[in-house]
C-alpha positions in Angstrom: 3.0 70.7 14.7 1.6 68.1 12.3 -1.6 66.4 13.2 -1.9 63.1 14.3 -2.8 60.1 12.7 -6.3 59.1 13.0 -6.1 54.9 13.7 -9.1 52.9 13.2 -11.0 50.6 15.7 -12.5 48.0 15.4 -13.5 44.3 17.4 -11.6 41.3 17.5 -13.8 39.0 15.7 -13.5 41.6 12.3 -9.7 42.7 13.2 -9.3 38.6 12.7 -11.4 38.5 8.9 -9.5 41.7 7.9 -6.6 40.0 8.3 -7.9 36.5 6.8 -8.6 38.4 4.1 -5.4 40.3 3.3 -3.8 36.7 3.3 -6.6 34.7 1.2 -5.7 33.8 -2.3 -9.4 32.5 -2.8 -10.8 35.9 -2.9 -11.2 38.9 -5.6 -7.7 41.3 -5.9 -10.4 44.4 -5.1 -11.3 42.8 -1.8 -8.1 41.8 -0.8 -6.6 45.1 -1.5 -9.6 46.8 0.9 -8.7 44.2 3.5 -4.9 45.2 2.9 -6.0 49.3 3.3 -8.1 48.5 6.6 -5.4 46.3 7.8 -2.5 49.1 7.6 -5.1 51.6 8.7 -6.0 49.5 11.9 -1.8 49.2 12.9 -1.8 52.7 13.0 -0.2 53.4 9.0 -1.4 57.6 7.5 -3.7 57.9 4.5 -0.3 59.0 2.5 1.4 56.1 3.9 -0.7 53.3 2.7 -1.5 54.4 -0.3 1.9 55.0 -1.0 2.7 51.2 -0.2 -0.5 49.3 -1.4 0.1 51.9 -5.1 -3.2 53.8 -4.8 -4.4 56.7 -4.1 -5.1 58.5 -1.0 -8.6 59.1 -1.8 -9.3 55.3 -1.9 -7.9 54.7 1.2 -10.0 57.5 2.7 -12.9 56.0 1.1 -12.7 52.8 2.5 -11.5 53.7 5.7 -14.2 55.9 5.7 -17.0 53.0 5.5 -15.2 50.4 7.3 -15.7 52.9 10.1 -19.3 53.6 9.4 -20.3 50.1 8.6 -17.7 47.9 9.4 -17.2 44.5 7.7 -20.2 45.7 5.3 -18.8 48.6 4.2 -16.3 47.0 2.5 -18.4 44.7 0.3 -19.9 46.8 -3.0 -23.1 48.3 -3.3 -25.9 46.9 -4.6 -26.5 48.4 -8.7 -23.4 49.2 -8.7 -21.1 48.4 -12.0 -22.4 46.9 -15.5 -25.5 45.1 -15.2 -25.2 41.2 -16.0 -26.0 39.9 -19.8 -26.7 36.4 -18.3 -30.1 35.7 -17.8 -30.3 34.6 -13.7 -32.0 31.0 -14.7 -28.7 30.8 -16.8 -26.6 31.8 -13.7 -28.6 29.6 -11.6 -28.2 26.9 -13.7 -24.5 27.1 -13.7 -24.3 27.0 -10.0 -26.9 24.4 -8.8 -25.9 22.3 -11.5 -22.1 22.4 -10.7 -23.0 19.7 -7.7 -24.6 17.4 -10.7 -22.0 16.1 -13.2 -23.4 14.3 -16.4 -23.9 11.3 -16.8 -20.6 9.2 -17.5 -18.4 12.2 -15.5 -17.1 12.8 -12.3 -17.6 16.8 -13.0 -18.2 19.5 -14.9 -15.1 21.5 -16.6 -15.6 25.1 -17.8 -16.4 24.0 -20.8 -18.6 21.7 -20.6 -20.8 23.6 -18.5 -20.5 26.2 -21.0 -21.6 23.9 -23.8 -24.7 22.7 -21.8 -26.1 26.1 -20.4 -25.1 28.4 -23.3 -22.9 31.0 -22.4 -19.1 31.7 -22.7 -16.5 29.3 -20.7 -15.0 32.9 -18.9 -18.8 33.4 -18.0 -18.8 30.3 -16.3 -15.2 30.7 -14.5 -16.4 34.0 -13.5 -19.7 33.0 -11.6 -18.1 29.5 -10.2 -15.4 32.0 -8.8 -18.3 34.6 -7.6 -19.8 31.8 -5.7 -16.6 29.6 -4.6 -17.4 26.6 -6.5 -14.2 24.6 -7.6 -15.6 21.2 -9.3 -12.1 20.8 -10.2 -10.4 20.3 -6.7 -10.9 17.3 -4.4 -10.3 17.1 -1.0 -9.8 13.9 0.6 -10.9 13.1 4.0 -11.2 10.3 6.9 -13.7 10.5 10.0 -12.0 8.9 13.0 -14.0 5.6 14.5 -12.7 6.0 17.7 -15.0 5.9 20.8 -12.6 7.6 22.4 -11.9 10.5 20.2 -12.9 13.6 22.3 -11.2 12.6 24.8 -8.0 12.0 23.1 -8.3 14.9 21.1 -8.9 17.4 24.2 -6.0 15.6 25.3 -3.7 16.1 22.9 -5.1 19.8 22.5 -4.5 20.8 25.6 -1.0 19.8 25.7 -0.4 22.7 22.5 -2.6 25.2 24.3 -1.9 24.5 28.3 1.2 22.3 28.4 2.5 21.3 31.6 5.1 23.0 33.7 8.5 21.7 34.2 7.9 19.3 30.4 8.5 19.2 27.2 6.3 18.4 24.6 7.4 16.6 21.5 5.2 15.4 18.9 6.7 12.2 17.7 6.4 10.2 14.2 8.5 8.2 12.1 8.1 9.1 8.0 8.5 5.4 6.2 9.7 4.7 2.9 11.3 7.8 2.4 12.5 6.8 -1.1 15.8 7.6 -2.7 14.6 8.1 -6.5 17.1 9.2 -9.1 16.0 10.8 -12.8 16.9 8.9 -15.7 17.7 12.6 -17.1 18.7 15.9 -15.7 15.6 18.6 -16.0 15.7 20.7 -19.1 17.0 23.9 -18.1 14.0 26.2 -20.6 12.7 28.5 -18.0 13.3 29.0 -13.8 9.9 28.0 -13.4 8.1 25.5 -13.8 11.1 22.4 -13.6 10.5 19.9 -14.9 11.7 16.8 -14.7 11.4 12.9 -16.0 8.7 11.0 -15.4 10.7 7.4 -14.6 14.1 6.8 -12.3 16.0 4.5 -10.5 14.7 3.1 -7.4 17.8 2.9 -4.7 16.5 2.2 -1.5 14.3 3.3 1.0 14.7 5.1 4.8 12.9 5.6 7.5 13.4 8.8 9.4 11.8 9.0 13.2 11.4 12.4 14.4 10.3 14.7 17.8 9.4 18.1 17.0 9.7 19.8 20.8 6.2 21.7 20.1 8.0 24.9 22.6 10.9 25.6 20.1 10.2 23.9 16.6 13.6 22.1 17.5 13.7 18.9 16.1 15.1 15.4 17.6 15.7 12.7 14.7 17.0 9.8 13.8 17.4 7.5 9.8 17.1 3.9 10.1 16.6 1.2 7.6 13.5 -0.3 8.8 10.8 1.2 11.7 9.7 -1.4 13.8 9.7 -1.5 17.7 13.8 -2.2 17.7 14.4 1.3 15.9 11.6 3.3 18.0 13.1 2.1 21.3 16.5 3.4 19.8 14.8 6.6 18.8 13.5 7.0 22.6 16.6 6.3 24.3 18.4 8.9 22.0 15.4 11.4 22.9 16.4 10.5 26.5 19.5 11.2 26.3 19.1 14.9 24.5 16.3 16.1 26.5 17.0 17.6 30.3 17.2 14.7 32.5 15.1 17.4 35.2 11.9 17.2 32.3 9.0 15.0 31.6 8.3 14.0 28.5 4.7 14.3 26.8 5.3 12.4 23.8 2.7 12.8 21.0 2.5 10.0 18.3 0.0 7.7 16.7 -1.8 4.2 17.3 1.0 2.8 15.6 1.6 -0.7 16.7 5.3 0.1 17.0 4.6 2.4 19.6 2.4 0.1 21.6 5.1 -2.8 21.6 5.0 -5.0 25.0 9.0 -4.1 25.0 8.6 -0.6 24.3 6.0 -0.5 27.0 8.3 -2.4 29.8 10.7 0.6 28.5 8.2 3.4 29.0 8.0 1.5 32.7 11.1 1.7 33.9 11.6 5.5 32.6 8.3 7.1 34.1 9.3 11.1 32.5 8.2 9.7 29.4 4.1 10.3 29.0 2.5 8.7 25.9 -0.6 10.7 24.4 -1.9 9.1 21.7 -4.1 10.4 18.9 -7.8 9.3 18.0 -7.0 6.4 15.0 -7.1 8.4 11.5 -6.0 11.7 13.1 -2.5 12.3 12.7 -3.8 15.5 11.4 -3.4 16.5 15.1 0.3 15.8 15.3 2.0 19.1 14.5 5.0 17.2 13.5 3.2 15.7 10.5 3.7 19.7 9.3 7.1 19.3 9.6 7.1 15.9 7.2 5.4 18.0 4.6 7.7 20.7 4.5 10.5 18.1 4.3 8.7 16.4 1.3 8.1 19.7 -0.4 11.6 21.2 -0.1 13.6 17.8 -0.2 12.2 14.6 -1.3 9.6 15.1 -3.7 11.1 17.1 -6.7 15.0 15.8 -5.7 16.7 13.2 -7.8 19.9 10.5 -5.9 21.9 8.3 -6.8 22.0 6.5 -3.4 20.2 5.8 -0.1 23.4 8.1 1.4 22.8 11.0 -1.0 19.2 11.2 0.5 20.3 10.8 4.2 22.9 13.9 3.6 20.5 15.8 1.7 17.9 15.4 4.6 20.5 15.8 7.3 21.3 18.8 5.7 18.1 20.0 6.1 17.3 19.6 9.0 20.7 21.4 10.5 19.0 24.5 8.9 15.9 23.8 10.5 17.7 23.7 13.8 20.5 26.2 13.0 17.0 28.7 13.0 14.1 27.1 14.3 10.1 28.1 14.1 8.0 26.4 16.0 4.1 25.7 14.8 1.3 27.0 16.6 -1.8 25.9 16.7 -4.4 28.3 16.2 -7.3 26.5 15.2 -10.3 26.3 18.5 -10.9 23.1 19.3 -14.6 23.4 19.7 -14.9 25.2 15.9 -12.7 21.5 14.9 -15.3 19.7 16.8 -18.3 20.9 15.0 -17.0 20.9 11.7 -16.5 16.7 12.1 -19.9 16.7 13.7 -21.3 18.4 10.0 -19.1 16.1 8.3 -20.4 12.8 10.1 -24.1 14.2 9.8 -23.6 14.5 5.9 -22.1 11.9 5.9 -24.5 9.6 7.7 -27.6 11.4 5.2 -25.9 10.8 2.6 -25.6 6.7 3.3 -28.8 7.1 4.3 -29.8 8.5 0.9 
């Protein structure tokens, strides 16, 4: 009778980093891979097994399984005076990391070589101890803090509805994408390699479109509609078709932003006279909270961005197209994220930010 397989334990709070870290791509290949070998281990996977998958040994994945049960998230981090000792004097190393905050003068940032040039050491030195400490000089995030007095409560609001929505309702998270353009290449892209395409940098401008769409938050199902334009005229055309492809036996939580389109005095005798539909709006210069913004991005990625037509009509059949996939096999998003972690990150952000002004 063969033994059975000894499985790992562990808490929630680490079972959720060991898995953060299997999936980063921010972090070093040897403690990915460790994350990868506890992760296996903790489903229930054999020594043999993993090793035979991740292509080690089983020795390794006793080893770490070994301190991960001894020591937990620690174990998995290496020992100090381990491995070659460092060349780089520390005021060197220092340097290189306080100093990557500090462009010169003249300069937005620092590259790697020019913060190799001004300490002294090797450009890979410098890549290697900006990647050590998570310093990226090179990447900028953009960012905009809501203004609205009213933003926790709209943003509970909205929150709740993805985490507790109401019984006998659908939620759809509505938005229309403007000036989807119809942009064809002067050339075709130069067939050299599969990757990366390439393709001209000028076109033909044919026409723009406006596509309104209601992604029903339950399924990942997708209501939409083109039109030329997006004022109040095409939105109230948008939620009469939603009416009409939606359960009559529903309500309607309708998601969308502070779009004056969506506040029209017509629209809102509409909404009147049709009391299952239930506007929730975001706070202003948050439609990061509207899960069908996800959805725009995936259709800009896939379709828009890198396509080339000849028409307004090629675009609409290319998106339609699309989107029958989409529905043909639909995934919904979740939202994962805790609202109160959200809440306190924005609270750091307009703190910094207000010091900094201050400054």
């Amino acid at each position: 009778m063969a033994r059975p397989i000894k499985r790992l334990r562990a808490e929630p709070d680490a079972v959720k980093e060991v898995r953060r870290r299997s999936r980063s791509t921010t972090i070093g290949v040897r403690d990915r891979e460790r994350a990868e070998i506890i992760l296996r281990r903790l489903e229930g996977v054999g020594v043999e097994a993993v090793a035979e998958q991740l292509n080690t040994t089983p020795k390794r994945v006793s080893m770490w399984s070994r301190r991960f049960e001894t020591s937990g998230l620690e174990g998995l981090d290496e020992r100090q005076g381990r491995g070659r000792k460092s060349s780089i004097p520390e005021a060197e190393v220092a340097r290189v990391v306080t100093e990557a905050t500090r462009p010169p003068i003249g300069k937005t940032r620092w590259s790697i070589r020019s913060m190799s040039r001004h300490v002294g050491i090797s450009a890979s030195s410098v890549q290697r101890i900006w990647s050590k400490n998570d310093l990226k000089p090179h990447r900028l995030k953009t960012f905009k803090l809501s203004n609205d007095p009213q933003f926790e409560e709209k943003f509970w609001d909205v929150i709740g509805l993805y985490l507790d929505p109401p019984a006998k309702a659908l939620v759809l998270c509505c938005d229309e994408k403007s000036q989807c353009q119809a942009l064809e290449r002067t050339q075709l892209g130069l067939p050299l390699a599969p990757s990366p395409r390439t393709m001209t940098h000028d076109y033909t401008r044919h026409g723009t479109i406006t596509l309104f769409a209601a992604l029903i938050e339950l399924t990942g199902k997708l209501i939409t509609r083109t039109e030329a334009s997006h004022t109040h005229v095409e939105w109230l055309r948008f939620l009469k078709q939603i009416d009409r492809e939606t359960p009559c036996e529903l309500d309607l939580h309708l998601i969308a932003d502070n779009y004056a389109t969506h506040k029209h005095p017509k629209v809102r005798v509409w909404l009147e006279k049709h009391p299952r539909f239930k506007m929730h709006f975001t706070p202003t210069s948050s439609s990061w909270l509207n899960l069908v913004e996800r959805f725009f991005a995936d259709l800009t990625g896939d379709v828009i961005r890198a396509g080339s037509f000849a028409s307004v009509n090629e675009l609409v059949r290319d998106i339609k197209a699309y989107l029958a996939g989409r529905n043909a096999d639909p995934k919904p998003y979740v939202w994962r994220a805790e609202g109160a972690n959200i809440l306190a990150r924005i609270k750091r952000a307009r703190a910094a930010l207000e010091n900094a002004e201050a400054a």
